[in-house]
C-alpha positions in Angstrom: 149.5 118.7 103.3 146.0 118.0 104.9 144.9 115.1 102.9 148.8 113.3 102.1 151.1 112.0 103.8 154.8 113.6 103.6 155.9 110.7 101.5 153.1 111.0 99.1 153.8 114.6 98.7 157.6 114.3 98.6 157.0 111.4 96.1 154.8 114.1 94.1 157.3 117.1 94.1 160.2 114.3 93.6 162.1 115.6 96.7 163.1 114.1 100.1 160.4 113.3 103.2 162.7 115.3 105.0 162.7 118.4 102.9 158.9 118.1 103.1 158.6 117.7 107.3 160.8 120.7 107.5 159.6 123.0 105.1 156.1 122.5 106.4 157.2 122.7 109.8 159.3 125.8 109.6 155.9 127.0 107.7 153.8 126.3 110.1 151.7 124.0 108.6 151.3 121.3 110.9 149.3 118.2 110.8 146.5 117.7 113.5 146.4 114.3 114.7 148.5 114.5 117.5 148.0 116.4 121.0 150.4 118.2 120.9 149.8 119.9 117.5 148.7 123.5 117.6 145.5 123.2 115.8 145.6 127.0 115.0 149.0 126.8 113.5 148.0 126.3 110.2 149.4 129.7 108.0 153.0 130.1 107.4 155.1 132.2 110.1 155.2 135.4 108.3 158.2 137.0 111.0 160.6 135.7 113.6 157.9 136.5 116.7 155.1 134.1 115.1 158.3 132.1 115.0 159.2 132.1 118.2 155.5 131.7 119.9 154.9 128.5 117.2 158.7 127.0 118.3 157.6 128.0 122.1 154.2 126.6 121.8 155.3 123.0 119.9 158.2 122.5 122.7 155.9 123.0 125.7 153.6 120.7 124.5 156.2 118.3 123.5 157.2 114.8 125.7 160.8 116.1 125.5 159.4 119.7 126.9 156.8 118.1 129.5 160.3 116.1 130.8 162.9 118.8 130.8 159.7 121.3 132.5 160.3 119.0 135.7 163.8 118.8 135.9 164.4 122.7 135.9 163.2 125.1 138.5 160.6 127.3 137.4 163.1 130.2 137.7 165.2 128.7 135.2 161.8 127.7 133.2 161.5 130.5 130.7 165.1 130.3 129.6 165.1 126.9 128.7 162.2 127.8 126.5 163.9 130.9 125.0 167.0 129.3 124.5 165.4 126.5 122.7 163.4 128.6 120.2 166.5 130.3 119.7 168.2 127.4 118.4 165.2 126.4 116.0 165.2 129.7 114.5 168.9 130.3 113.5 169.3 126.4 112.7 167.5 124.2 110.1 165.9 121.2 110.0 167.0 120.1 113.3 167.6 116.2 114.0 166.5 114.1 117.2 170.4 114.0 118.0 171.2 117.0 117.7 168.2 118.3 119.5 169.6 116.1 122.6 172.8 117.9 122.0 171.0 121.1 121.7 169.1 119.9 125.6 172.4 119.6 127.1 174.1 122.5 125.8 171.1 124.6 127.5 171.4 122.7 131.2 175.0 123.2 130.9 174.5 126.8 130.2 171.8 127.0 133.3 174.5 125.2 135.8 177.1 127.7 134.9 174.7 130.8 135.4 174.0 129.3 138.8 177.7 128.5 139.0 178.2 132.2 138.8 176.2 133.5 141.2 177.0 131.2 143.8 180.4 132.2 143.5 179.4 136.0 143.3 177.8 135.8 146.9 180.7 133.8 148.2 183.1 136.6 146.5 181.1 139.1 148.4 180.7 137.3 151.5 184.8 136.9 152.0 185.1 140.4 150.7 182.8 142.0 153.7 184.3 139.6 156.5 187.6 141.1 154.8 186.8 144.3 155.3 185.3 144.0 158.8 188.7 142.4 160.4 191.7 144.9 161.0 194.6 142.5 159.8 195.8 142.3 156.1 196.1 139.1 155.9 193.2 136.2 157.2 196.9 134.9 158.7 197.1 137.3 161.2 193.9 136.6 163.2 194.1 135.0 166.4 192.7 131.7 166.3 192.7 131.6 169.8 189.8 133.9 170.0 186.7 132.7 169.5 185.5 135.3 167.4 188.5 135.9 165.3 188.7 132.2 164.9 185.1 132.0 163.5 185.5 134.7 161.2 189.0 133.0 159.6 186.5 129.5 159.4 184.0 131.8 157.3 186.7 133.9 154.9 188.5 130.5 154.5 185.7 128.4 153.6 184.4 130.7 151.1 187.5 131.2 149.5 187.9 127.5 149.2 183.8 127.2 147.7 185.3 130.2 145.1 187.7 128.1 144.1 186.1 124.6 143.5 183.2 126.8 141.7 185.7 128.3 139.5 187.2 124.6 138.8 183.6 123.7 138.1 182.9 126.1 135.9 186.1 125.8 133.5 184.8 122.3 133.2 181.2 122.8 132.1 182.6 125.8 130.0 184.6 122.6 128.0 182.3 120.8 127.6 179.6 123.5 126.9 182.1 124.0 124.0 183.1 121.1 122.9 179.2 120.2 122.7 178.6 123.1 120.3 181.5 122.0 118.2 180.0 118.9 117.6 176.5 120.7 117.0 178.8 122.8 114.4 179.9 119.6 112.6 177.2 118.0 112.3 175.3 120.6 110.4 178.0 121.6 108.3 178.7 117.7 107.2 174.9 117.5 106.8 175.0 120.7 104.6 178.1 119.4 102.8 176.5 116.0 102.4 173.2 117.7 100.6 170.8 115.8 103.1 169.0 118.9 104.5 167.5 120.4 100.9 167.6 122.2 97.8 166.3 125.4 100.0 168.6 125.8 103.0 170.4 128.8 103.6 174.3 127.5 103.2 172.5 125.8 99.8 171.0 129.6 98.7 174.5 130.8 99.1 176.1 128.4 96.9 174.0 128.8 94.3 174.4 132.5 94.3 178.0 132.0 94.5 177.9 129.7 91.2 
């Protein structure tokens, strides 16, 4: 792999380019002439933590790492990170498109975390104003007093935020799913259609099967 190309050595082993990029990929053996390259990742990834620091390591350094790095918070940072590797480890020989698919899936996921705690302090803000007033019902207050009539303004707007996260949220949830059904797809007609290799895991099973 250090002195051919991917097409010379596919052409040699009479198998795709593809099978070859992933293979040596997913062994670690990576080629050097680009940045963002890990020189020192050249031995296969015996276990799944050398595969998680190598996938880690390779999306950091990436363009497509570098831009998501500056669209997230640094809170939300790490995550994006581990949710990435994630996907790279139980999935094989993953495409540009579905790696975008895979980008949005993960910001969706982050805007419905943040979905749910926003509406966790709202939930706990109108539960405390609740419990402070002596009425049953938000109703009952006098809105003729000043500070009964401030207190109503504060329950009723954050029941209102509560409800327009919760419409929010059902939305990103669809389309959160309805993303990774197209991710689901795509690999399976991929596996179906024999373009990932002779080695993959769904291609193991069927021969054992036979």
């Amino acid at each position: 792999y250090k002195t051919m190309t991917d097409k010379e050595t596919s052409k040699t082993l009479n198998c795709s380019t593809r099978t070859i990029e992933r293979h040596r990929s997913s062994s670690g053996l990576l080629k050097k002439h680009r940045k963002e390259d890990r020189p020192e990742a050249s031995h296969p990834l015996k276990n799944e933590g050398d595969k998680k620091e190598f996938y880690k390591q390779k999306f950091i350094l990436s363009p497509r790492g570098r831009k998501l790095k500056e669209q997230v918070s640094t809170r939300d940072w790490p995550n994006v990170v581990s949710e990435w590797c994630e996907y790279h480890i139980q999935l094989d020989d993953i495409t540009y498109t579905e790696q975008n698919t895979i980008e949005q899936i993960i910001i969706i996921k982050l805007r419905m975390d943040r979905n749910q705690t926003d509406y966790k302090e709202s939930s706990s803000l109108r539960d405390t104003l609740m419990g402070d007033i002596l009425v049953d019902d938000i109703k009952d207050l006098d809105l003729t007093n000043p500070d009964e009539a401030m207190i109503y303004e504060k329950i009723y707007s954050a029941s209102i935020k509560m409800s327009d996260l919760n419409k929010e949220y059902r939305d990103m949830l669809d389309k959160s799913t309805k993303l990774q059904e197209t991710l689901n797809v795509t690999r399976k007609q991929r596996e179906e259609k024999g373009r990932v290799g002779a080695d993959t895991f769904f291609d193991l099973c069927r021969k054992f099967e036979s």
